[in-house]
C-alpha positions as CSV (number, residue, x, y, z in Angstrom):
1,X,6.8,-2.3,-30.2
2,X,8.9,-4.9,-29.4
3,X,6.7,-6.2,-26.4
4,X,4.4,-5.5,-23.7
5,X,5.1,-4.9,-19.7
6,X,2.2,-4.0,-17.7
7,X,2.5,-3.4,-14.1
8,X,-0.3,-5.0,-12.2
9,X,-2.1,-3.9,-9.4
10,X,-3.5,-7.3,-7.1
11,X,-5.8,-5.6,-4.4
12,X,-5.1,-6.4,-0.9
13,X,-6.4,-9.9,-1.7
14,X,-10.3,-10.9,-1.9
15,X,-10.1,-11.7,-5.7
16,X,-13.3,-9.5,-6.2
17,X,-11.5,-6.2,-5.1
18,X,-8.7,-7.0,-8.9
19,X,-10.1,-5.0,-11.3
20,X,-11.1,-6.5,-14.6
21,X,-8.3,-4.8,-16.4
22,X,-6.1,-6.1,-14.3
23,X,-7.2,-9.4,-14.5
24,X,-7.2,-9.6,-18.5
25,X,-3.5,-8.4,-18.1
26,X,-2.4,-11.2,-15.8
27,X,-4.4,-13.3,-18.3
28,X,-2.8,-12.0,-21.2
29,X,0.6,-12.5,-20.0
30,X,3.4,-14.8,-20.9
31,X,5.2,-14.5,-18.4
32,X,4.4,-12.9,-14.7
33,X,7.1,-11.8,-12.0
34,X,6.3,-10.3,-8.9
35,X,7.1,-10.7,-4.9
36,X,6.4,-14.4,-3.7
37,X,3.2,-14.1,-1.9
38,X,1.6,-12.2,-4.6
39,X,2.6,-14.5,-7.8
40,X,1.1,-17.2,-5.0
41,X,-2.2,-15.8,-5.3
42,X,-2.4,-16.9,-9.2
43,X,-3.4,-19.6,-10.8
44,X,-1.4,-20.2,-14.2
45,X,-2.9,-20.2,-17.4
46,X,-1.4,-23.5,-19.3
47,X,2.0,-22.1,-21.2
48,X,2.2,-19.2,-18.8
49,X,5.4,-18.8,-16.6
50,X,5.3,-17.6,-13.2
51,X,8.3,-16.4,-11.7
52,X,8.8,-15.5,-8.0
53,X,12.1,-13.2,-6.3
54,X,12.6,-11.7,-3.2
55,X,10.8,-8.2,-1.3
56,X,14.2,-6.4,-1.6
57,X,15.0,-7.2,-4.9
58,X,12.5,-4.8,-6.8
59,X,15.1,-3.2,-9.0
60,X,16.1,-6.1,-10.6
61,X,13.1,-8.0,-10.8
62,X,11.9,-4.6,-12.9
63,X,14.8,-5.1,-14.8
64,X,14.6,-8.5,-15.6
65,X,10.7,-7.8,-16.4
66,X,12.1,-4.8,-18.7
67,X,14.4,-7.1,-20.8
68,X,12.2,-9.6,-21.5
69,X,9.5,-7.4,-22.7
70,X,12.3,-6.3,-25.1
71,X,12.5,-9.7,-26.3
72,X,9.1,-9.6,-27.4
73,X,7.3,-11.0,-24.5
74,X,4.0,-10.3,-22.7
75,X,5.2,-9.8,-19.6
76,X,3.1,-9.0,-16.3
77,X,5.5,-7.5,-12.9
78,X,2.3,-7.7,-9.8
79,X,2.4,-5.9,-6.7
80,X,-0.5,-6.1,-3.7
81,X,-2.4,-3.2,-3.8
82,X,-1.8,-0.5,-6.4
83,X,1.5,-1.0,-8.0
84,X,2.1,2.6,-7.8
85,X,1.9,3.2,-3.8
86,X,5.0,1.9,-2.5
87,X,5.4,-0.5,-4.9
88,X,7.1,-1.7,-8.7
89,X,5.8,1.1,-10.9
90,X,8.3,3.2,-9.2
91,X,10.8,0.2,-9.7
92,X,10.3,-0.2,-13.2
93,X,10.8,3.4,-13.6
94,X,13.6,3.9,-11.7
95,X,15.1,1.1,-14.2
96,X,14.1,2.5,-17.1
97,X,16.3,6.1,-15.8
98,X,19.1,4.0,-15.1
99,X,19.1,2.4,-19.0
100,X,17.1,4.4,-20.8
101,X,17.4,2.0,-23.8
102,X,15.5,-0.7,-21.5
103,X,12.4,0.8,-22.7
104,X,13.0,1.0,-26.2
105,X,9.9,0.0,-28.1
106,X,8.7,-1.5,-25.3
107,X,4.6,-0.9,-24.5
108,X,4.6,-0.3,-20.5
109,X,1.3,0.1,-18.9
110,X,0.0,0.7,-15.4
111,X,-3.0,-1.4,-14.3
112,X,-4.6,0.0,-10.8
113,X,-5.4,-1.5,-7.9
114,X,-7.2,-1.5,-4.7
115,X,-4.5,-0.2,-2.2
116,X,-4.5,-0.6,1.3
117,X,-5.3,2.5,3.3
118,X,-8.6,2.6,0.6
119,X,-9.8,-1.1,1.4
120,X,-8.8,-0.3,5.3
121,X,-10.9,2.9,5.4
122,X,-14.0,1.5,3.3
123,X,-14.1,-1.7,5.8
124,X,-14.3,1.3,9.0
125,X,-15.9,4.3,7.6
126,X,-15.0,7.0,5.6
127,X,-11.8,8.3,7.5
128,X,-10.2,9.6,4.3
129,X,-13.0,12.4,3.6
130,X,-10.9,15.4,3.9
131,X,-7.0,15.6,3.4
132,X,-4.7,13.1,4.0
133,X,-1.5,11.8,3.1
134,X,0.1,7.9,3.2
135,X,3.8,7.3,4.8
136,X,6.0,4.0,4.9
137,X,7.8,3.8,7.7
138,X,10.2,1.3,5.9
139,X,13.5,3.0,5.9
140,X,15.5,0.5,3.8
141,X,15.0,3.2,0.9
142,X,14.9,6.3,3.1
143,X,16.8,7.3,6.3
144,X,14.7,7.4,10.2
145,X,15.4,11.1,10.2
146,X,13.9,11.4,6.9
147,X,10.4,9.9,8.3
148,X,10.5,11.6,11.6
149,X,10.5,14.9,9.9
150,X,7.6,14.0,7.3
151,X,5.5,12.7,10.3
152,X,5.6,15.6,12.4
153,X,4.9,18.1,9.8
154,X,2.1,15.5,8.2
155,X,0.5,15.9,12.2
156,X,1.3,19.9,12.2
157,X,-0.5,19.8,8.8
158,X,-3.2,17.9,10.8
159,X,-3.5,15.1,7.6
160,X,-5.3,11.9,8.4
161,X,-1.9,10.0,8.2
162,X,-2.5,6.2,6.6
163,X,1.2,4.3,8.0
164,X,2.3,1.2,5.2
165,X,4.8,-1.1,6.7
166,X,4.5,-0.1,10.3
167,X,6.3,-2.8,11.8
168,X,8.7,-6.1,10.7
169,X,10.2,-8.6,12.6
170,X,13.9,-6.3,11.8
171,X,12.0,-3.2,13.0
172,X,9.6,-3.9,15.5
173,X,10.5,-0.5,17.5
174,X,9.5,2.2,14.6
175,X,5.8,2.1,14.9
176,X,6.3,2.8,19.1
177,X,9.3,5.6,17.8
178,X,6.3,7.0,15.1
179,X,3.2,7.1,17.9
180,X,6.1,9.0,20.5
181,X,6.4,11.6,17.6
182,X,3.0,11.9,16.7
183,X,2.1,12.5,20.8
184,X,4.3,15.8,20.1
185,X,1.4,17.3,18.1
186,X,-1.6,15.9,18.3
187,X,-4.2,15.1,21.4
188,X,-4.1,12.0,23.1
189,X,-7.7,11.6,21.8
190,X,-6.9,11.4,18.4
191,X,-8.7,8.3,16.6
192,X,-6.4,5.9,15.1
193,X,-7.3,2.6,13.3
194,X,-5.0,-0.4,13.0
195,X,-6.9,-2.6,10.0
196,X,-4.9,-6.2,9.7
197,X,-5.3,-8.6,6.9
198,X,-8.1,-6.7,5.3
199,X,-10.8,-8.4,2.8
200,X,-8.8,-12.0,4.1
201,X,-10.6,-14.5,6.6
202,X,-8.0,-13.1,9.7
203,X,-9.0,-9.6,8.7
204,X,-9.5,-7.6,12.3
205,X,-10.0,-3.9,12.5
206,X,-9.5,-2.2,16.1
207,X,-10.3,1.4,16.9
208,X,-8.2,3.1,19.6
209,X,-6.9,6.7,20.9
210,X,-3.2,8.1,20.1
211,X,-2.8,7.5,24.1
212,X,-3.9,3.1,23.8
213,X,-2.0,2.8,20.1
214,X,0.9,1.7,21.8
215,X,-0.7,-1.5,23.1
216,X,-1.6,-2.9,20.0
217,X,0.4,-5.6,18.1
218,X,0.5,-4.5,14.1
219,X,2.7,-6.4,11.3
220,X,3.5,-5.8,7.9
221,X,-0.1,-6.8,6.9
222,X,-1.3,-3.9,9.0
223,X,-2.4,-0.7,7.6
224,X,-2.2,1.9,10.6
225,X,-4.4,5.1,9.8
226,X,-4.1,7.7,12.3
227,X,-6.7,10.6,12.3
228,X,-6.8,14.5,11.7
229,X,-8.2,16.2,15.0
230,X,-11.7,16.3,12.8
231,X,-11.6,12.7,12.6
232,X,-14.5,11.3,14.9
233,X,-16.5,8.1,15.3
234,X,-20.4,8.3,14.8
235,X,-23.1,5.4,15.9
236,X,-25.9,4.3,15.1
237,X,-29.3,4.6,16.9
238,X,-28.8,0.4,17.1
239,X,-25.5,1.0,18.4
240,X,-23.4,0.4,15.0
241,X,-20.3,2.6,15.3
242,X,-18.2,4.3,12.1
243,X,-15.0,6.3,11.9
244,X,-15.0,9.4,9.7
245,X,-13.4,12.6,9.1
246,X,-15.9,15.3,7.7
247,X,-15.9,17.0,4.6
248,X,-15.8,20.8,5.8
249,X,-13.4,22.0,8.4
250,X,-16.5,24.0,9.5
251,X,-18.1,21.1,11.1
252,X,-17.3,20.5,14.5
């Protein structure tokens, strides 16, 4: 082998939700790229080189990471989350398609991580206990129509539906545009969780209806998990409430 590239999965921040593995391989690397605010999280070992790019330019940055690992490097490409929802496993192996010979000899691994709608659903219950599915409503890679059509048959299907990138400062209308849709199919009473900044000191976690989403403010730090029509909150005798969707389609 000429060198090593793993792709590292971060967590959605807390430092106790990166998994050891992951840890030794930012540890063990010469050199780590990755998306600004996620290379800002580490601290750099002395000798190591940390290098930062740009959210859009995923391609390149896995191809850069892929040609220095061919050089003989130990190189580390991090992504919040889990590198392989929405993130630069699929980048680093969309390069590799493109130049197949990118890869030659080179040892590329996939570290896991936390991802969002799994930290989001621990912190409010167990809403992922039967079927669900996970959409980005990003469509830089993918066209509107595209996502229009997946939600409404994800909300025929009756998926709990967990929404990555809901909403950016260049498309603050989608997440309105993906509720409208969503109103097409499913009850107004359908539970829906917006979880913002979760595991982080500004972490806040509101529960609503399908008919209230529209009033609440979400970012790109918000993970936006929308319910099947089995999903349900329970409480406490002491009044502590939880959001969960059962195991068996037979309980009602």
């Amino acid at each position: 082998m000429n060198g090593q590239l793993t792709i590292v999965g971060l967590g959605p921040g807390p430092k106790d939700w990166i998994t050891p593995a992951a840890t030794e391989a930012v540890a063990g690397a010469d050199i780590v790229l990755g998306y600004a605010p996620y290379v800002n999280r580490l601290t750099p070992r002395v000798g190591q080189v940390l290098e930062s790019s740009d959210n859009r330019e995923e391609l390149a940055r896995a191809e850069r990471a892929l040609e220095l690992a061919a050089s003989g490097r130990r190189v580390a490409v991090v992504s919040g989350g889990d590198p392989g929802v929405f993130a630069m496993a699929a980048a680093v192996y969309e390069a590799v398609e493109k130049n197949p010979a990118s890869a030659d000899g080179v040892d590329i691994r996939v570290e896991p991580g936390v991802t969002a709608m799994l930290a989001a659903a621990a912190r409010i219950g167990a809403p992922l206990g039967h079927d669900f599915c996970a959409i980005s409503l990003s469509d830089n890679l993918k066209s509107w129509a595209t996502i229009e059509k997946r939600l409404r048959l994800a909300a025929e299907a009756d998926f709990v539906i967990a929404l990555y990138n809901p909403a950016s400062k260049a498309r603050p209308q989608q997440i309105s545009q993906a509720f409208d849709i969503l109103r097409r199919v499913l009850p107004d009473e359908t539970i829906v969780v917006f979880a913002r900044a979760v595991g982080r000191p500004d972490e806040e976690i509101d529960v609503t209806t399908l008919a209230g989403a529209g009033d609440m403010a979400c970012d790109m730090r918000t993970l936006v998990m929308v319910g099947s029509q089995a999903t349900r909150k329970v409480t406490s005798g002491d009044g502590r409430a939880w959001v969960y969707t059962p195991r068996s389609e037979r309980v009602r």
